[in-house]
DODOVO-502026 format. One record per atom (N, C-alpha, C, O): residue in one letter; residue number from 0; atom name; y, x, z. Coordinates in steps of 0.05 Angstrom, whole numbers, plus 5000, padded with zeros to 4 digits. Example, Ala and Ser with C-alpha at 12.3 -4.5 7.8 and 13.67 -1.06 7.14 Angstrom:
BEGIN
(rec "A"; 0; "N"; (4886; 5264; 5156));
(rec "A"; 0; "CA"; (4910; 5246; 5156));
(rec "A"; 0; "C"; (4934; 5264; 5156));
(rec "A"; 0; "O"; (4934; 5285; 5169));
(rec "S"; 1; "N"; (4955; 5257; 5142));
(rec "S"; 1; "CA"; (4979; 5273; 5143));
(rec "S"; 1; "C"; (5001; 5258; 5157));
(rec "S"; 1; "O"; (5023; 5268; 5161));
END
This chain:
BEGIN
(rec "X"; 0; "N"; (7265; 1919; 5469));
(rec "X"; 0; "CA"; (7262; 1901; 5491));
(rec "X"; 0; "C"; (7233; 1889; 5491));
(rec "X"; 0; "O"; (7217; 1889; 5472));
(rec "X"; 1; "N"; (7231; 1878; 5520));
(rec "X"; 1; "CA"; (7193; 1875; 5517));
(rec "X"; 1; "C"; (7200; 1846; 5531));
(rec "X"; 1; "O"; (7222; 1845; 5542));
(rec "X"; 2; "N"; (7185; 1824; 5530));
(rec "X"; 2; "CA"; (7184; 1801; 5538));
(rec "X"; 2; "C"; (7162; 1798; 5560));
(rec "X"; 2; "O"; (7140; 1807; 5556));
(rec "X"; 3; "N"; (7167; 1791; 5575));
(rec "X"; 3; "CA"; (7150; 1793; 5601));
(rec "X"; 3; "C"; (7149; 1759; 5611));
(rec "X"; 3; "O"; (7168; 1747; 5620));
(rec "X"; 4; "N"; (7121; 1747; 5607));
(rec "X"; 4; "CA"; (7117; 1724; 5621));
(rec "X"; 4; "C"; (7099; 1730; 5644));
(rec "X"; 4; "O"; (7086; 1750; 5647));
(rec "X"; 5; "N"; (7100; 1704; 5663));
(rec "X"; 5; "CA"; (7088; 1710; 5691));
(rec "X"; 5; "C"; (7075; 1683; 5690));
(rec "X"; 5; "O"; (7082; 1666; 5675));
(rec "X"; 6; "N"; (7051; 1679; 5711));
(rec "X"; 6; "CA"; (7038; 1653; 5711));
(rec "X"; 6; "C"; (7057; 1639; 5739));
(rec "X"; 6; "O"; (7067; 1650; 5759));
(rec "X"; 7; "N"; (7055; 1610; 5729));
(rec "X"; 7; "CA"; (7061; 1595; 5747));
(rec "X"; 7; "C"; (7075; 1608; 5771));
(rec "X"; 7; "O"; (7098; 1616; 5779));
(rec "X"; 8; "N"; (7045; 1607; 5779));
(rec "X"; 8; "CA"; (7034; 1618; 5813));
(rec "X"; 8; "C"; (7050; 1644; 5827));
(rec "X"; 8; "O"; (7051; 1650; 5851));
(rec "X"; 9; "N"; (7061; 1659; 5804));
(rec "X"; 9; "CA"; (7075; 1680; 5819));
(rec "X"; 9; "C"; (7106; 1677; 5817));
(rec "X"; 9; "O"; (7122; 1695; 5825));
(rec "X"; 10; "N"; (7114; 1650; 5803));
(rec "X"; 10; "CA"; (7146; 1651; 5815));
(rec "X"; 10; "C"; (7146; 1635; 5832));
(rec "X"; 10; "O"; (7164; 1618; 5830));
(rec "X"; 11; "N"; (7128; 1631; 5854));
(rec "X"; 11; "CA"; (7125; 1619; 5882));
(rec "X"; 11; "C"; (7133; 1643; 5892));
(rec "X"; 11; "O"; (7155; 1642; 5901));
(rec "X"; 12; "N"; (7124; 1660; 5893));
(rec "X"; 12; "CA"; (7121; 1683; 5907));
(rec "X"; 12; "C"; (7155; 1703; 5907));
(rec "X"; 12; "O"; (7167; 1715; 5924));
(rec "X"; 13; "N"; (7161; 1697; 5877));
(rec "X"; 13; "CA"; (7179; 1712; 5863));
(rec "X"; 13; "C"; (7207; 1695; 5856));
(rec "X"; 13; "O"; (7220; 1712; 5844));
(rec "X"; 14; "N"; (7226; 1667; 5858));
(rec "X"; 14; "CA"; (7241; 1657; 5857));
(rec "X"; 14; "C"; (7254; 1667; 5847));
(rec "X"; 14; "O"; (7257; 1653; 5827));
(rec "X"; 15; "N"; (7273; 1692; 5842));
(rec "X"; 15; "CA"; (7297; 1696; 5823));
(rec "X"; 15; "C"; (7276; 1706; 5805));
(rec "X"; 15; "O"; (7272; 1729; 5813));
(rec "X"; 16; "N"; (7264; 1702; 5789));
(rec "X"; 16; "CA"; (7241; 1710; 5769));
(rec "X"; 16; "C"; (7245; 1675; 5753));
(rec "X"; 16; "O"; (7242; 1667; 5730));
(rec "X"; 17; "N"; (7249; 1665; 5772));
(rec "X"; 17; "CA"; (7235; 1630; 5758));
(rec "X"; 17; "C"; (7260; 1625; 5733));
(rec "X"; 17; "O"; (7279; 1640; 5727));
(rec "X"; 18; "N"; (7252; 1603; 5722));
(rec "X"; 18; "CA"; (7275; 1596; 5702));
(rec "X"; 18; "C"; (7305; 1615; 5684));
(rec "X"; 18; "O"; (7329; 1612; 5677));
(rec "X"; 19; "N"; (7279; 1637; 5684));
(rec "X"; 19; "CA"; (7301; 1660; 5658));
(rec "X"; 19; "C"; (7273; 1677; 5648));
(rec "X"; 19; "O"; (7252; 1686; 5656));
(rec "X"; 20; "N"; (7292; 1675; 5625));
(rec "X"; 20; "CA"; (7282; 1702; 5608));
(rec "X"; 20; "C"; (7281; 1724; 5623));
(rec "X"; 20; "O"; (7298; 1732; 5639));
(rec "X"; 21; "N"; (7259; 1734; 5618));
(rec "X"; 21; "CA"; (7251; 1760; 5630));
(rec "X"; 21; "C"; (7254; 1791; 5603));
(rec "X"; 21; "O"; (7238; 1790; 5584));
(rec "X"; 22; "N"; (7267; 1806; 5603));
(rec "X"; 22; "CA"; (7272; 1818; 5580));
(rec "X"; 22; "C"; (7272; 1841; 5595));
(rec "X"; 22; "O"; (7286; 1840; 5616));
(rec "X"; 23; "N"; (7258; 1863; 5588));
(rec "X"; 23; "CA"; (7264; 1888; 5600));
(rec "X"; 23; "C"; (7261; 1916; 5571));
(rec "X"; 23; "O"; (7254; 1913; 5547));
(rec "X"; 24; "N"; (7268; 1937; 5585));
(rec "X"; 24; "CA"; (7265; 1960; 5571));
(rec "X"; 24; "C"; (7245; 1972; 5572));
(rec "X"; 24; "O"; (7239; 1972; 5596));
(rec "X"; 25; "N"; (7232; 1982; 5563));
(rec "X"; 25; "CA"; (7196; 1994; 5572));
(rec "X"; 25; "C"; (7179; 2000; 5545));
(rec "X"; 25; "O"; (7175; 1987; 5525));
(rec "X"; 26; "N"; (7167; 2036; 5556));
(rec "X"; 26; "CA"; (7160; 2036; 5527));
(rec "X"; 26; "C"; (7118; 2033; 5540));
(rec "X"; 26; "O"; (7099; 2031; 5524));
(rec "X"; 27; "N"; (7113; 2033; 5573));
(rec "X"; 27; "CA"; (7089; 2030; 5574));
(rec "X"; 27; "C"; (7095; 2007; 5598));
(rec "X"; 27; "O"; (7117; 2002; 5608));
(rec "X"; 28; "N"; (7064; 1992; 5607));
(rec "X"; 28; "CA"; (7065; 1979; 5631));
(rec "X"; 28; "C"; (7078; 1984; 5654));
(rec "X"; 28; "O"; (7095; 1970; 5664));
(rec "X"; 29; "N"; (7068; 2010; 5664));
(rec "X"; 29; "CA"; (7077; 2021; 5682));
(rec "X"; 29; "C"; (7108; 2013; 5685));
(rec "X"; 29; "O"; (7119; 2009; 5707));
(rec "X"; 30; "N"; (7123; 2012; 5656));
(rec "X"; 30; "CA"; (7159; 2012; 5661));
(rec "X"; 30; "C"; (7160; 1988; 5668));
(rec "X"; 30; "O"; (7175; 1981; 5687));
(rec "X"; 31; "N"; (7137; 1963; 5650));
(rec "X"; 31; "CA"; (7153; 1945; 5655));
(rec "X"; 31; "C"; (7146; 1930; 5686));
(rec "X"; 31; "O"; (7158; 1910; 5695));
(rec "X"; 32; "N"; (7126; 1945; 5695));
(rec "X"; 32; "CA"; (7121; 1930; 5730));
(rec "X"; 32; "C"; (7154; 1948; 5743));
(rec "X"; 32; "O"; (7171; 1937; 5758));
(rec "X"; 33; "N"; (7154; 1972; 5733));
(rec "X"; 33; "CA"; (7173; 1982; 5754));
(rec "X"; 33; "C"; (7208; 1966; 5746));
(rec "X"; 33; "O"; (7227; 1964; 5762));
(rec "X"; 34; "N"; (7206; 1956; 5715));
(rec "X"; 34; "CA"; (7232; 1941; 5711));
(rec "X"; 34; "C"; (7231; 1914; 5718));
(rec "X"; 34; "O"; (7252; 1902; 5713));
(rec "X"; 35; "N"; (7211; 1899; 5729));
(rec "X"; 35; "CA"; (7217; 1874; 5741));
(rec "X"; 35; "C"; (7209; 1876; 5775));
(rec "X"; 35; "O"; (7207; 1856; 5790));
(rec "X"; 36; "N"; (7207; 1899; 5780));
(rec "X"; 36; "CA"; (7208; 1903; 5817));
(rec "X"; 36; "C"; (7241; 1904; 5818));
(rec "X"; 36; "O"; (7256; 1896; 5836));
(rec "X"; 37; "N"; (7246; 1914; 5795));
(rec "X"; 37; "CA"; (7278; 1916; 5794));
(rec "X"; 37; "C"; (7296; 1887; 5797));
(rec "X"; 37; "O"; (7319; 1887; 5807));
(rec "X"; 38; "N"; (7283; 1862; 5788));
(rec "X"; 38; "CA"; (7285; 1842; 5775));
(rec "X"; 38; "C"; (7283; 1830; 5814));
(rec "X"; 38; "O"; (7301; 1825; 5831));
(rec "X"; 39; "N"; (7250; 1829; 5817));
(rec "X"; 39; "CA"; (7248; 1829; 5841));
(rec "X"; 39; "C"; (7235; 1836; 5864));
(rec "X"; 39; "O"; (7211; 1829; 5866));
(rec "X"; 40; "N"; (7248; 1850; 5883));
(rec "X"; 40; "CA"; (7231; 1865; 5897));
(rec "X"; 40; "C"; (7201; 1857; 5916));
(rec "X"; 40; "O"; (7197; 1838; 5932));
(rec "X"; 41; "N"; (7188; 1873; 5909));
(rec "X"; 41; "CA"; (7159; 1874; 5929));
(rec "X"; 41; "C"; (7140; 1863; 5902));
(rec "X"; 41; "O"; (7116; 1866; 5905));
(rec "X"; 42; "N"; (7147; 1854; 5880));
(rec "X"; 42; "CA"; (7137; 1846; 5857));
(rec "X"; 42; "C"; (7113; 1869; 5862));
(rec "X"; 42; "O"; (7090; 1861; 5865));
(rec "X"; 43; "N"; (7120; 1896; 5863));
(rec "X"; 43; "CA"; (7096; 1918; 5851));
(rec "X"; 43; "C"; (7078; 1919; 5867));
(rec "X"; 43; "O"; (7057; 1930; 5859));
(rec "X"; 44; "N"; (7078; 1910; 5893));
(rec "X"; 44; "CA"; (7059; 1913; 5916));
(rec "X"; 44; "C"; (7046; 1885; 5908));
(rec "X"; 44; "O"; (7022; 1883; 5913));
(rec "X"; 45; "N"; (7055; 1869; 5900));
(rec "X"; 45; "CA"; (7040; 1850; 5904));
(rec "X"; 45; "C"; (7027; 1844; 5886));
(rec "X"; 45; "O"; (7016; 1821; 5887));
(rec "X"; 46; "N"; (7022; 1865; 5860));
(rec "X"; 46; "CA"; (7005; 1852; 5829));
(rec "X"; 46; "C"; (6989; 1892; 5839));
(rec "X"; 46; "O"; (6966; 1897; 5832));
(rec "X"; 47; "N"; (7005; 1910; 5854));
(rec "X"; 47; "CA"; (6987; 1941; 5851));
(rec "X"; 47; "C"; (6982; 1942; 5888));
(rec "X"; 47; "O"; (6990; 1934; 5909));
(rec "X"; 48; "N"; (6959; 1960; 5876));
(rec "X"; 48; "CA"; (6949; 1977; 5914));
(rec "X"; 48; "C"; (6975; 1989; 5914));
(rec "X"; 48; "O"; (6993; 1988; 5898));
(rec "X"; 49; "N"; (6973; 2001; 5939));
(rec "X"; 49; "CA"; (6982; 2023; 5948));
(rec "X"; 49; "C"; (6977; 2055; 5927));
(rec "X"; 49; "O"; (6982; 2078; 5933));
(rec "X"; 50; "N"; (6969; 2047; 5910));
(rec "X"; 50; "CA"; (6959; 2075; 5893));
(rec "X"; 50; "C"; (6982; 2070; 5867));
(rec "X"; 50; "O"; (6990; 2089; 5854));
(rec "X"; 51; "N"; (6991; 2047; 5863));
(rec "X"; 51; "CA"; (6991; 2033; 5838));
(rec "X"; 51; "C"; (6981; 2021; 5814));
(rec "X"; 51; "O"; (6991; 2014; 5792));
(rec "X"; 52; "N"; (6957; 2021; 5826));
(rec "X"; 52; "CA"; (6922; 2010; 5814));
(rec "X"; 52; "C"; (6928; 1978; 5808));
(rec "X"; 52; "O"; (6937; 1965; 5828));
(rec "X"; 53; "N"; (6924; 1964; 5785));
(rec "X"; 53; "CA"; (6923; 1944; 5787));
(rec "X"; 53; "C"; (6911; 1926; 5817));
(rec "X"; 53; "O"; (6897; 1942; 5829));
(rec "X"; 54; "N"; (6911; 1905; 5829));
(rec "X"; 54; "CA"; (6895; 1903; 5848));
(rec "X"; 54; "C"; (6873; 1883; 5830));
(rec "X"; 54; "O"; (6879; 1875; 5807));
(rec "X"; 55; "N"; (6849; 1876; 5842));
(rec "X"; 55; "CA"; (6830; 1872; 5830));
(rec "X"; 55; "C"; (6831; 1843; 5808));
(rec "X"; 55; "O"; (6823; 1841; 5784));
(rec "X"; 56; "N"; (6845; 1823; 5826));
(rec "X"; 56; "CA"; (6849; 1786; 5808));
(rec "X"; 56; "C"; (6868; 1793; 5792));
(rec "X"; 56; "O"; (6871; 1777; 5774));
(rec "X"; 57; "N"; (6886; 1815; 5790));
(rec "X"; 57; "CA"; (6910; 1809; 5773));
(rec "X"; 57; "C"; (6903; 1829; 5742));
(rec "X"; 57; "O"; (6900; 1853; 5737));
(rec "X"; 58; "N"; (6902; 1804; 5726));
(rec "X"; 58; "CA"; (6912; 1821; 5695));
(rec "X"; 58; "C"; (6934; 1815; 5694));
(rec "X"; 58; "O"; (6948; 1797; 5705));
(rec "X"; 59; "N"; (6941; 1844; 5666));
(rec "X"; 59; "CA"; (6953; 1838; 5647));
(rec "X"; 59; "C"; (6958; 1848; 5610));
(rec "X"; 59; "O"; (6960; 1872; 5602));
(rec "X"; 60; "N"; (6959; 1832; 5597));
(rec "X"; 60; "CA"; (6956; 1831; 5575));
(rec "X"; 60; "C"; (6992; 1844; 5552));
(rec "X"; 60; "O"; (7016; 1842; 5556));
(rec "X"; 61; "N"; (6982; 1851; 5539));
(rec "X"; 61; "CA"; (6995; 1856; 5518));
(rec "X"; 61; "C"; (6984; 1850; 5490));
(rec "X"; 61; "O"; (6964; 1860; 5478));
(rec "X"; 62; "N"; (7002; 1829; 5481));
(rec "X"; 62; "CA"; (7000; 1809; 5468));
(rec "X"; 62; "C"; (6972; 1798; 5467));
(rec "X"; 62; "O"; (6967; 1807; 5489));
(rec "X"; 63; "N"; (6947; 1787; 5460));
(rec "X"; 63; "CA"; (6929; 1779; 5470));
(rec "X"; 63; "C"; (6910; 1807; 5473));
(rec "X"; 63; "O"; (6887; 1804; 5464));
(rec "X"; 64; "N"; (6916; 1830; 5483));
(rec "X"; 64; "CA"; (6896; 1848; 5491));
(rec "X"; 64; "C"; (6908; 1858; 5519));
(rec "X"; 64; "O"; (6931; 1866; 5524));
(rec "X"; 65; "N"; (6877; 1852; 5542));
(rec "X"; 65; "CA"; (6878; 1863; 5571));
(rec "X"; 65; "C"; (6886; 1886; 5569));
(rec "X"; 65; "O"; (6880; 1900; 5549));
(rec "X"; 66; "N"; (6904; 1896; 5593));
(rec "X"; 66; "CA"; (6910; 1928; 5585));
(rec "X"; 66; "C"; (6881; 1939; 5597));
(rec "X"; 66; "O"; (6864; 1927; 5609));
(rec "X"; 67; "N"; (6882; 1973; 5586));
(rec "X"; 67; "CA"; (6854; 1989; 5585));
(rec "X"; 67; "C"; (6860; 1998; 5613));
(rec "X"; 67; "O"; (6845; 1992; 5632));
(rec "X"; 68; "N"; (6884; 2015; 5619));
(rec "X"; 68; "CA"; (6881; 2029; 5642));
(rec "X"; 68; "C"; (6891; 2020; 5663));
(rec "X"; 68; "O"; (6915; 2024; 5667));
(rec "X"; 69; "N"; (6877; 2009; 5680));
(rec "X"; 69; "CA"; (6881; 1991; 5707));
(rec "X"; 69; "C"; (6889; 2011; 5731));
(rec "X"; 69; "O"; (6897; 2002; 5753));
(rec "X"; 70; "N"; (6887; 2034; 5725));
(rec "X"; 70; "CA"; (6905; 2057; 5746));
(rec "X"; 70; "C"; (6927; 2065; 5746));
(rec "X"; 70; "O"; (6944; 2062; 5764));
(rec "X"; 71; "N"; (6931; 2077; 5721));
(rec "X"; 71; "CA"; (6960; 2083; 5717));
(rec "X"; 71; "C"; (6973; 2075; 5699));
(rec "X"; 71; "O"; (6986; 2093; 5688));
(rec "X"; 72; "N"; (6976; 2048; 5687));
(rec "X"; 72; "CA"; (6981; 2023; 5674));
(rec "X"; 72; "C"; (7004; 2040; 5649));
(rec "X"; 72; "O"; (7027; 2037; 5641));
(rec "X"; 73; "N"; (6978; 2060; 5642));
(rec "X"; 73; "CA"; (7000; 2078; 5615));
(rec "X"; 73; "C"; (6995; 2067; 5588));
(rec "X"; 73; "O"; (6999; 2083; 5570));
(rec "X"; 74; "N"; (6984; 2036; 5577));
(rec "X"; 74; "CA"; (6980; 2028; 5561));
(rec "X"; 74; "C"; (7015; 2029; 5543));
(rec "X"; 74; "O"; (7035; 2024; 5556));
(rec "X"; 75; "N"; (7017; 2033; 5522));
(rec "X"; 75; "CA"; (7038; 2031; 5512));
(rec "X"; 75; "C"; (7042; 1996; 5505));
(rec "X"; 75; "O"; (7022; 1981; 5504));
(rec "X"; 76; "N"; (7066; 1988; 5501));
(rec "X"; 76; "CA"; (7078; 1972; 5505));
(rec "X"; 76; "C"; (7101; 1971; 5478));
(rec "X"; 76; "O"; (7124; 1980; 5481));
(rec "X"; 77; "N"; (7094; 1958; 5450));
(rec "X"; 77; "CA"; (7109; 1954; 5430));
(rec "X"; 77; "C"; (7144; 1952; 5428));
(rec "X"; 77; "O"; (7154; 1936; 5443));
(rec "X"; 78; "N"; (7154; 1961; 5419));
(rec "X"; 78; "CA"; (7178; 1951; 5429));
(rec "X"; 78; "C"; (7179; 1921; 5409));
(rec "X"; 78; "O"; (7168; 1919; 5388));
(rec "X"; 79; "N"; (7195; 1902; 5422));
(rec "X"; 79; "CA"; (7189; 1870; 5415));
(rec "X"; 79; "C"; (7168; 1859; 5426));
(rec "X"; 79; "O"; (7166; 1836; 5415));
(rec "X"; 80; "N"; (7148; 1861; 5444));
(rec "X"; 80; "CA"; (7123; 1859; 5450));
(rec "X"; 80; "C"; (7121; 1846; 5467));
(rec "X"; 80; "O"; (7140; 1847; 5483));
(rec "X"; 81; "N"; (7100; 1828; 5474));
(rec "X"; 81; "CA"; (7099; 1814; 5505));
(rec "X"; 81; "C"; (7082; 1815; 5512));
(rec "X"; 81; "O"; (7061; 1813; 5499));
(rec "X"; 82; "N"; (7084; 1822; 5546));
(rec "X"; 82; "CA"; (7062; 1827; 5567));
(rec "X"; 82; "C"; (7060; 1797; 5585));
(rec "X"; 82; "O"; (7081; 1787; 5591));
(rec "X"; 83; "N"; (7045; 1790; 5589));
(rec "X"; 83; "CA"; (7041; 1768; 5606));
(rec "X"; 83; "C"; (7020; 1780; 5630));
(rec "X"; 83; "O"; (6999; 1792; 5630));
(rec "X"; 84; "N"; (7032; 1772; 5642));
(rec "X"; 84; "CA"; (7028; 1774; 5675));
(rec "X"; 84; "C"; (7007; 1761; 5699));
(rec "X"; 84; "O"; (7020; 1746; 5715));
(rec "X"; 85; "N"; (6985; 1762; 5704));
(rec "X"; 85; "CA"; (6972; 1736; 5711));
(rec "X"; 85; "C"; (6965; 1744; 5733));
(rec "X"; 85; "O"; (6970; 1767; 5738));
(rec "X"; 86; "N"; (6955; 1731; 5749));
(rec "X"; 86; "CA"; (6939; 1734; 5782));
(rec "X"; 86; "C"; (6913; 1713; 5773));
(rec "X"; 86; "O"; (6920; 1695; 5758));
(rec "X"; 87; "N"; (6888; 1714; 5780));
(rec "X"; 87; "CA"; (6865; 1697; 5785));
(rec "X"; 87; "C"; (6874; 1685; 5816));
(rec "X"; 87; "O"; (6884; 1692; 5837));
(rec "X"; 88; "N"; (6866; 1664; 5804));
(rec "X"; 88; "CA"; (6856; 1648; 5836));
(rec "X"; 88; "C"; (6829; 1628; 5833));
(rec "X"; 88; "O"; (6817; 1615; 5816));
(rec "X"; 89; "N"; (6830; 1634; 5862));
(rec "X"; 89; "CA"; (6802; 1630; 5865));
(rec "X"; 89; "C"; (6789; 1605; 5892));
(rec "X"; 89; "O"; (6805; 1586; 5894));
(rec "X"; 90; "N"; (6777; 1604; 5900));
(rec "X"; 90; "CA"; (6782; 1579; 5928));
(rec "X"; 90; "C"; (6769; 1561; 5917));
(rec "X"; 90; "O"; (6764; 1560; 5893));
(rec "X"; 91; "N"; (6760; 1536; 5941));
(rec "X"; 91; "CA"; (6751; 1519; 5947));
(rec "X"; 91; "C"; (6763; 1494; 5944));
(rec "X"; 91; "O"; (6751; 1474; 5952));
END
């Protein structure tokens, strides 16, 4: 199981995400964006393009290292491991 935290700012966006453990199965990134679209939907469009490309403000990390491949998010993923989830913001 992989531990998946999210910032703040995206269980605005994401509500059945807020106040639980996030625990999924996943042996790279890629599983675990596609196991919390599962969690909740439109999640993947809204952290990937249309390609499944990271989009540009959003990292994410496995355990304190950014993942390398921002295209096809094939970084492996520990089992016990945690990815944290972030969006940049930016504004005035």
């Amino acid at each position: 199981m992989v531990t998946v935290e999210l910032t703040r700012h995206l269980y605005t966006f994401f509500p059945a995400l807020k106040e639980r453990a996030i625990e999924v199965e996943a042996g790279t990134v890629a599983d675990v964006v596609r196991a919390v679209e599962g969690l909740a939907e439109g999640f993947t469009f809204y952290i990937c393009d249309e390609r499944g490309r990271l989009r540009p403000h959003v990292n994410i990390f496995i355990g304190d290292e950014r993942v390398a491949d921002r295209k096809q998010l094939s970084d492996r993923v520990p089992d016990g491991g945690r990815v944290f989830i972030l969006q940049a913001l930016s504004g005035g």
